[in-house]
C-alpha positions, 0 to 999 in steps of 0.5 A: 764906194767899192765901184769907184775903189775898182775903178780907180785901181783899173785906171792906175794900173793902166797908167802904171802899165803905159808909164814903167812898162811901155815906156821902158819896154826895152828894159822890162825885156831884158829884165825878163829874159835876161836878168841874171836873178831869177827873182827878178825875172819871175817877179817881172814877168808876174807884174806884167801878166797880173796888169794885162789881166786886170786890164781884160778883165775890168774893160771887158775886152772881147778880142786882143787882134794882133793884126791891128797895127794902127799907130795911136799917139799917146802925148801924156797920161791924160789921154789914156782916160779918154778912152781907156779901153781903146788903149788898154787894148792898144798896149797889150798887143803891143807889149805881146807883139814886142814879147813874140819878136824877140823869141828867135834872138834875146830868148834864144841867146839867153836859153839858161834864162828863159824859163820865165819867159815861156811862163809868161806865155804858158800863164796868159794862156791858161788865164781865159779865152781872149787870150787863148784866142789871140795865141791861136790868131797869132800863131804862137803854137807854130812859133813854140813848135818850130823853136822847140824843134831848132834846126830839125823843124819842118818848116824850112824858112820860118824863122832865123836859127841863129844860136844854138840852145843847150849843150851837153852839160845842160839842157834848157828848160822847157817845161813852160813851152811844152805846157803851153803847147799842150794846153793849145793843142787840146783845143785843136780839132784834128781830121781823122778817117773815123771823125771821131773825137778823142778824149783829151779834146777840151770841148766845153770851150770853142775850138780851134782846126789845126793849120797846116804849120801846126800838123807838120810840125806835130806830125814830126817825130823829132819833137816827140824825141826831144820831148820824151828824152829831155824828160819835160813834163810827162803829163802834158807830152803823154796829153800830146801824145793822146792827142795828136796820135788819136786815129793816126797810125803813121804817128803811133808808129813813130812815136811806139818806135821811139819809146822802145828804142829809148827803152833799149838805150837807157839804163834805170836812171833815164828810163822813166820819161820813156815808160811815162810816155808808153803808158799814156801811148797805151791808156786811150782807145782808137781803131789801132789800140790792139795794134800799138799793144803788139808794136809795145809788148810783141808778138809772141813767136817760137825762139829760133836757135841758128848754127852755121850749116845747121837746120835751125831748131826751135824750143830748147834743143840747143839750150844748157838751161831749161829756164832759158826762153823760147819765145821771142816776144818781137815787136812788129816794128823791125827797126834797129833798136825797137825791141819789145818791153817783154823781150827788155824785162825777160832779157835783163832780170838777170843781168840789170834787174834794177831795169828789169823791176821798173818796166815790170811794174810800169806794165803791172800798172797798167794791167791793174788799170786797163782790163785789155792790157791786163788781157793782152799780157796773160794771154802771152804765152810763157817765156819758158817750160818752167812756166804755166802761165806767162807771169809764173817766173815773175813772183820768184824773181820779185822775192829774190830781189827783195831778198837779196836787197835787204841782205846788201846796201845798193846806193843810188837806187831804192831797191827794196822798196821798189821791189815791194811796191812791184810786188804788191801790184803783182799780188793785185794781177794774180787776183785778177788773172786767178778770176780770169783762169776761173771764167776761161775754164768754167767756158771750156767745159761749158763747150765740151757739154755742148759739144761745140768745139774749141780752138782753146786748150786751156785747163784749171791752171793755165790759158792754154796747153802749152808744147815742147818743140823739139828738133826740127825734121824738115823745113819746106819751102810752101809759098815762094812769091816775087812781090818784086823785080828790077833788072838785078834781082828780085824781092822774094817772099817765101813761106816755109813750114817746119815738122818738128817733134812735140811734147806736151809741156809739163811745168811743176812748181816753176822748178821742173817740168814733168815732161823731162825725165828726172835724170836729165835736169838738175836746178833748171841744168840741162845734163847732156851727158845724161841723154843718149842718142837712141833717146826720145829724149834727144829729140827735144834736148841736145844729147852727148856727143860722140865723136868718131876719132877716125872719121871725124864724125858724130854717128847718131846709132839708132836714128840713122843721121849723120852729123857734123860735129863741130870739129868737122873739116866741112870741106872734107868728104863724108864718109860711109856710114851704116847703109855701105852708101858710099857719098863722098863723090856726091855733091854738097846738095845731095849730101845735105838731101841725105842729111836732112831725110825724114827722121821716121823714115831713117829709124825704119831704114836703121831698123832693117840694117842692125844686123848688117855685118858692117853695121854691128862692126861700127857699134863695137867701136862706137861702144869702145869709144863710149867706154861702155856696153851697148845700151838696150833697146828700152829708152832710159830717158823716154819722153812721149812725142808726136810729129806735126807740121807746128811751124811757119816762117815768112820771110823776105829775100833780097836779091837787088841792090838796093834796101828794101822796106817791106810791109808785111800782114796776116788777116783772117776773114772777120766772123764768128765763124771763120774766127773760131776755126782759126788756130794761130794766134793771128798778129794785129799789127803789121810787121815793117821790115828793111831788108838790105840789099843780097840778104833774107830776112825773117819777118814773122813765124806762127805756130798752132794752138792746137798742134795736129788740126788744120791751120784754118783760113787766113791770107796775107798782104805784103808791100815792097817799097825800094828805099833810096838813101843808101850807098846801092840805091838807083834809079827811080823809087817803086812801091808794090803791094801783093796779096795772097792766101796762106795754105788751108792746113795742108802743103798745097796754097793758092798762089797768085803770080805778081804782074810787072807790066806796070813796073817802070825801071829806068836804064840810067844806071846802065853804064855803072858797075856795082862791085859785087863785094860791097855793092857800091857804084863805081864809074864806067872805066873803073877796074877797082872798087872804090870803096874796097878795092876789089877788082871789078868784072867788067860785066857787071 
């Protein structure tokens, strides 16, 4: 009795689907797509699927094939019994056939309208493999992709765009779509150099290989744009995420360098989508795994200060607070906008901390759950020398949040409660970075009973020995390389290395650093006016000034340096000063030679002068000046010191005109042994710069671990490549790839010259003139600029 029951319901059903839904299928669309009550088109669509499904399910059929277009005439309703499963299957391709075709016109029209209709879709996948198998024969996710992605999609011709979907006042719902697409794309089988797996693969169901439709548009960075900004479903985009970018570097890049600038644009109310998606980016192992940590946390590089005219100094010497930082967490994807989420929470916790609170707790998430970003992010060095380790600034900050939100009302925002769920996960890192203080320093002195000797200066408290740098002594020039040359200009890269004073740092309660005399800070206030010229402590801290009211200068007594001070007429000339060396007939470039002399060597020569006539005249007017006593020779604010060559900058000199995008690696020989002698914190990643055209460009800096011990073995690898989509681009595109070696610890390195023979630069832009202000082409005959009226020379 209840087979027949069974029966006679599949049977009504068939008739019920031939004779309200085929025979009024123009009806049934419109009211899905466009039925102004969502009810009905919710409960529309519900029917529909629940009778295909009743219909696959009792007739058993094994394969819905949308390319059966064979006509069958049905005369009436006594027909469908003859052969019930023929035209069961019959109806339901060409209901599904009806549904695809209306996609690009009535749905797209009616985009405030669809989301039943792409619910539909999303159901009728999920509910078994015959349909699953036909959305793949069918080509549904090339469908979905290129509709998603509207007039930015890849696939040039496959569909008519005719109307345009969304505004900016709303956003269509596409949740369902991308739902679907992830469901599709888990059972995609995606080719990568490794033929490994990833983990998101549905494999207990038959799989299907990826077209070449599908992998252009998954490939496209836009669809992951729209994506994550319209904030559709954070699981299913984080499953594609996982997917698609499983072994494909390219497409992590892309994707890594979306997430940031979207972190960098949003304010605290936008910026979940963007934090949902780089933690699913982070959370899945491949060969690039420790890559995408750099391109999303940053390598940590000494923080320079700049001055017009100035040697550039690192550390605090140009600082007014010591809690300032003096590392620059830079994400190696040197694209505008991608800054790192370390630079983004270290740079707004003073001034959008509500941003600040919800990027450190998403990062303190994932350290509570993976162990290699909970390693990655203690082992960054502190952001400033009131820290021992990188989170000490962190715990201070989450208390004077909480406080602060308790004593205030903020609407809009739960900051108090958020304040303390971050604490909490903070409390849980602290237990886990205390383990891993505990098994580094156990480590440490296991090596020094052995005598085997390590890179590592780490102590009880902290993972390594962290170091003031104080005022930079001599930068010099040890690697000058052309990667490449065209007949306006040449592609420099260059390595300088910089001697700078250092001091071992000395923080204490996350309030001062014992390093620094008392009587020059004052809460985290550097007090200038306390640090003397002839000071140690003015090597690391900028001293008060003195300025000569006659000669306009500032006289650094006990050093022997002349400096510009602000005031300074730069294109005055310089006076005498202690040694009676007249240099106001020298040129700017022996002026700057004499300004930038050795500090030690300065101080001996200084020393042999104090009794010099002239010099003793000038230290009674620079103590009249001062308004006070010559000082004595002991050092008020001494600092214990030492000088070593800390500092490497890399950088890349473009002198053509055109951009150019500069790939740019450091790689050390991978052994134990070669491993262990290495004392940087060698970079994973590679560092992707564009250098405009007539301008330098820094790509990374590097410092030792161990200052005073050799730099170790490592070489670099550096590829040029001129961009063309730009206002100064001619000629052909080239790409060049060159590779070196880095200096072995010393001022000499084995440079290898790059060979131009195969370089082809054409003439076709012989007979243009570039103006030599804004670098735009002109016409031959032109007199003037274009584009800025500057008067152009005829030889160039």
């Amino acid at each position: 009795g209840s087979v027949r029951c069974v029966q006679e319901t599949a049977q009504y059903v068939l008739e019920f689907f031939y004779k309200n839904i085929i025979c009024n299928l123009k009806n049934v669309l419109e009211m899905i797509v466009s039925c102004p009550d969502r009810l009905v088109r919710n409960y529309v669509q519900s029917t529909v699927l629940h009778a295909i499904q009743i219909l696959i399910t009792f007739y058993k059929i094994v394969e819905l094939n949308p390319e059966n277009t064979d006509q069958i005439e049905i005369t009436n309703e006594e027909d469908l019994l003859k052969e019930p499963k023929k035209y069961a299957e019959y109806l339901i391709i060409q209901f599904l056939n009806a549904m695809v075709q209306i996609l690009p016109t009535e749905v797209a029209k009616n985009w405030q309208k669809f989301q039943q209709y792409f619910e539909f879709w999303r159901d009728f996948t999920y509910f078994g493999e015959v349909q699953m198998n036909y959305m793949f024969k069918r080509g549904m996710l090339t469908i979905f992709l290129d509709f998603f992605l509207e007039k930015k999609s890849p696939l040039i011709g496959f569909s008519d765009k005719k109307h345009n979907i969304g505004n900016n006042f709303s956003s269509p719902q596409f949740d369902p779509l991308i739902q679907n697409i992830q469901i599709m794309v888990r059972r995609l089988i995606v080719p990568n150099l490794q033929n490994s797996v990833p983990s998101t693969l549905l494999t207990e169901s038959p799989n299907y290989e990826i077209t070449d439709n599908d992998r252009l548009c998954l490939n496209c960075p836009d669809f992951y744009e729209r994506a994550i900004k319209e904030g559709y479903d954070c699981h299913s985009v984080g499953m594609i995420i996982q997917h698609m970018c499983f072994e494909n570097q390219q497409l992590s890049l892309d994707v890594c360098a979306i997430i940031l600038k979207g972190i960098n644009k949003s304010s605290h109310d936008q910026i979940k989508p963007y934090l949902e998606a780089m933690s699913y980016m982070l959370y899945f192992n491949d060969t690039f795994t420790f890559r995408r940590y750099e391109w999303i946390f940053g390598y940590p590089q000494p923080l320079v200060s700049t001055i017009p005219n100035e040697q550039d100094n690192f550390g605090c010497y140009m600082h007014s607070f010591i809690d300032e930082a003096v590392v620059n967490y830079e994400s190696s994807i040197s694209s505008e906008g991608c800054t790192s989420i370390i630079n983004q929470i270290i740079s707004s916790r003073k001034r959008w901390e509500n941003l600040c609170v919800l990027c450190l707790k998403q990062v303190l998430t994932l350290c509570e759950t993976n162990d290699d970003i909970f390693n990655f992010i203690s082992s960054l060095p502190p952001p400033n020398y009131l820290c021992v380790n990188f989170s000490d600034w962190i715990r201070p900050f989450l208390e004077a949040y909480i406080e602060q939100s308790s004593r205030y009302y903020y609407a809009g925002f739960p900051r108090e409660a958020m304040g303390k769920e971050t604490l909490k996960k903070f409390e849980v890192y602290e237990q886990k970075l205390q383990k891993k203080l505990q098994e580094v320093h156990k480590q440490v002195l296991q090596s020094q009973e052995t005598n085997v000797e390590s890179q590592t200066a780490a102590t009880s408290d902290s993972l390594n020995q962290q170091y003031i740098i104080g005022q930079t002594i001599k930068e010099e020039k040890i690697i000058e390389q052309t990667i490449y040359q065209d007949s306006h200009g040449e592609v420099i890269l260059t390595c300088n290395e910089v001697t700078t004073y250092l001091a071992e740092s000395k923080p204490h309660d996350n309030n001062t650093n014992l390093a620094f005399p008392e009587q020059v800070l004052k809460d985290k206030m550097i007090l200038n006016s306390n640090i003397t010229a002839n000071s140690s402590c003015a090597y690391f801290l900028q001293p008060k000034s003195y300025l000569n009211q006659n000669n306009n200068y500032k006289l650094d007594q006990n050093r022997g340096i002349l400096k510009k001070s602000k005031y300074d007429d730069y294109s005055a000339e310089l006076k005498e000063y202690k040694s009676n060396q007249d240099v106001s007939n020298l040129t700017d470039e022996q002026k700057g030679l004499l300004y930038n002399q050795d500090i030690e060597a300065d101080i001996n020569t200084n020393q042999e002068q104090t009794n010099n006539g002239e010099s003793n005249q000038q230290e009674e007017q620079l103590q009249e000046y001062q308004g006070e006593d010559q000082q004595s020779n002991e050092d008020p604010c001494k600092m214990e010191y030492f000088i070593d060559n800390y500092i490497r900058r890399y950088k890349i000199s473009n002198e053509t005109y055109s951009s150019v995008k500069v790939s740019f690696q450091l790689v050390a020989e991978n052994s134990p042994e070669a491993l262990q002698k290495l004392n940087l914190r060698l970079p994973i990643s590679v560092f992707h710069v564009l250098v405009k055209p007539r301008s330098t460009v820094q790509i990374c800096a590097i410092n030792k671990i161990v200052p005073r011990k050799d730099w170790g073995d490592y070489e670099y690898v550096c590829n040029c490549q001129i961009q063309e989509d730009n206002n100064y681009t001619y000629g052909n595109q080239y790409g060049n790839s060159y590779g070196g070696y880095g200096t072995y610890g010393g001022s000499n390195s084995n440079m290898k010259r790059l060979d131009l023979t195969g370089i082809n630069v054409t003439d076709d832009y012989s007979m243009s003139k570039y103006c030599q202000n804004c670098y735009v082409s002109n016409s031959p005959s032109a007199y003037q600029c274009k584009s800025c009226n500057q008067e152009i020379d005829w030889l160039s």
